[in-house]
C-alpha positions, 0 to 999 in steps of 0.5 A: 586271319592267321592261317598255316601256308605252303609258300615252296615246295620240299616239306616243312621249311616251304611251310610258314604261319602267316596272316592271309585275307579272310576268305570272301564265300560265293554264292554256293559256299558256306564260311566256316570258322574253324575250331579245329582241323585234322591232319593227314598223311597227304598233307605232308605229301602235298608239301614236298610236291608229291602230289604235283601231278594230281592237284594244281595247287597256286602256290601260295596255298592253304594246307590242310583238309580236313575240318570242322567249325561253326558257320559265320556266313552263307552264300546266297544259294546255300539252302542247308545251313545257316549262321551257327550251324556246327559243320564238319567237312573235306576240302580236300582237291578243292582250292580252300585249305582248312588249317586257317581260322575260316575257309570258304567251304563249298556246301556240297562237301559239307554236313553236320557235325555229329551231336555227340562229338565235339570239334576235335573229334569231328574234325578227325574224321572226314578224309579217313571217313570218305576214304574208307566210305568209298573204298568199301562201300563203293569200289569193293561192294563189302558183303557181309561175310566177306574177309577184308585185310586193312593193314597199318589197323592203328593208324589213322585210315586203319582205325576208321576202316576197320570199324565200318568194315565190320559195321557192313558184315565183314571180317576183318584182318589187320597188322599192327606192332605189339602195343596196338593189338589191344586197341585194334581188337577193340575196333573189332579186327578179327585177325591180328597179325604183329608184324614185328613177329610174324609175315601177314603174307604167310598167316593170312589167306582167302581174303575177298579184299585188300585196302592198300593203306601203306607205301612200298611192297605191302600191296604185292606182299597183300596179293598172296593172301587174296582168292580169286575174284577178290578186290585190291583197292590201292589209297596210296598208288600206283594211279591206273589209268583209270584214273588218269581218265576219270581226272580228265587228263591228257593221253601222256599222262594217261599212259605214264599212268598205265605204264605206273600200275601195269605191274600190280595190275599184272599180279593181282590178275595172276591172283584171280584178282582187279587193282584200282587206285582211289583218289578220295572225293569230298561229299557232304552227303556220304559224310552225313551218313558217316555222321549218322553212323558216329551218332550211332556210336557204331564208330568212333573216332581215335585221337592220336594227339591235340596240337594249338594252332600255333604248332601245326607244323608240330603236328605234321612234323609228328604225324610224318613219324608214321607211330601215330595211334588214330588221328593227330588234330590241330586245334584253333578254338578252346573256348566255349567248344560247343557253340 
């Protein structure tokens, strides 16, 4: 089976399109053949080793996180699905890869695709649905009435979390450049900042939660909007302690680690406030409420860009330019979408 696979580290010239065995299931996973796969910001990062000291990749590895497909062959513990269920999942830290034709898929991680999406549509969701899940919902505890700040609102975690924070009573703050404020009103941001023509820092204040979705000086910039006994959940770093003792990993790293975020942890007690970092978890369960929310149409989920399977480095290549309105996909199957 064709499948796109990471051979070096360093980014896209580690990366080749290449056939691979067909994955053999054990007895708790489902194999899934997939019709398409969303990409992520982490995949990139991922690529150039970035990530080298949170996931153990065996190299050569299967990239991608995020899919969604129908079910070809189930172990013999599996007890949710069957032969021709539609599933969508994360396998994100887990050894599979999802931009392949197949992927064993453990059964815990995965849930229904939801009836009214179709492959693309739910294959952009699962890593920005879960992130946004378990920052919200369980790292900050939103309640309704409560001021949430999503910075980045138009890209792919933004437009995402922006809607379930409102769907869980919350008001919502967001930036974004001037041709995405309409699409981020749309999604229900409350305070719209552009960030080509005025700071966040200055115009916003009395946020209860920050969600820090983008790299450099944003989450301290976040800090001066937050009021005591706030929450500032980092996606992007630095990894705490916390963390360190949560991945199991030795006393080093757990002191390099602390080392890491002692600054931030630092202002943001000055503010009155607690740090944490999130490392997203694949849960099939959480993903299949995500999926009752999506039936709902309480969300939906924003498309950037469809890309063939045979240009998903393409589609990397154009979801590193950081300009991307929702979600970029990658699609393997066309025909008979549905089925």
């Amino acid at each position: 089976m064709k499948a796109l696979v990471l051979k070096s580290y360093g980014g896209a010239d580690g990366l080749v399109m290449t056939d691979v065995a067909r994955p053999v299931i054990k007895p708790d996973e489902i194999l899934v053949r997939v019709h398409a796969a969303g990409l992520n910001p982490v995949d990139n990062m991922i690529a150039k080793g970035e990530f080298k000291p949170l996931i153990k990749l065996r190299l050569p590895a299967v990239m991608g996180s995020d899919l969604a497909g129908v079910v070809v062959e189930t172990g013999s513990r599996v007890s949710r699905f069957k032969v021709g269920d539609a599933v969508f999942a994360s396998v994100f830290d887990t050894p599979a890869g999802s931009l392949a034709e197949f992927v064993a898929v453990p059964e815990h991680v995965a849930a229904p695709k939801p009836a009214n999406l179709d492959f693309v549509q739910a294959a952009s969701v699962p890593m920005v649905g879960l992130t946004s899940w378990q920052a919200l919902t369980e790292r900050i505890k939103v309640r309704p009435g409560q001021k949430v700040f999503v910075p980045a609102g138009s890209g792919g975690i933004g437009t995402f979390a922006i809607q379930l924070a409102k769907h869980l009573g919350a008001s919502v703050g967001t930036t974004t450049s001037t041709g995405n404020v309409e699409l981020v009103r749309s999604l229900g941001a409350d305070e719209i900042i552009d960030y080509k023509k005025e700071a966040f820092e200055q115009a916003l204040h009395g946020y209860d939660a920050v969600l820090g979705t983008v790299r450099g000086d944003g989450l301290e910039k976040a800090l001066h909007i937050v009021k005591p006994d706030s929450a500032v959940v980092s996606l992007v770093g630095p990894p705490d302690a916390a963390f360190a003792r949560a991945r199991g990993m030795n006393w080093l790293m757990r002191f390099v680690f602390s080392l890491l975020s002692r600054k931030i942890i630092g202002l943001a007690g000055k503010r009155g406030a607690s740090y944490a970092f999130l490392f997203v978890r694949p849960d099939g369960r959480q993903l299949a409420s995500i999926g009752a929310l999506l039936e709902s149409a309480r969300i939906r989920p924003v498309i950037d860009r469809v890309f063939p399977f045979s240009q998903a480095k393409e589609g990397l290549a154009y979801l590193e330019q950081g300009r991307s309105r929702g979600k970029v996909v990658v699609q393997m199957v066309t025909d008979n979408p549905d089925n």
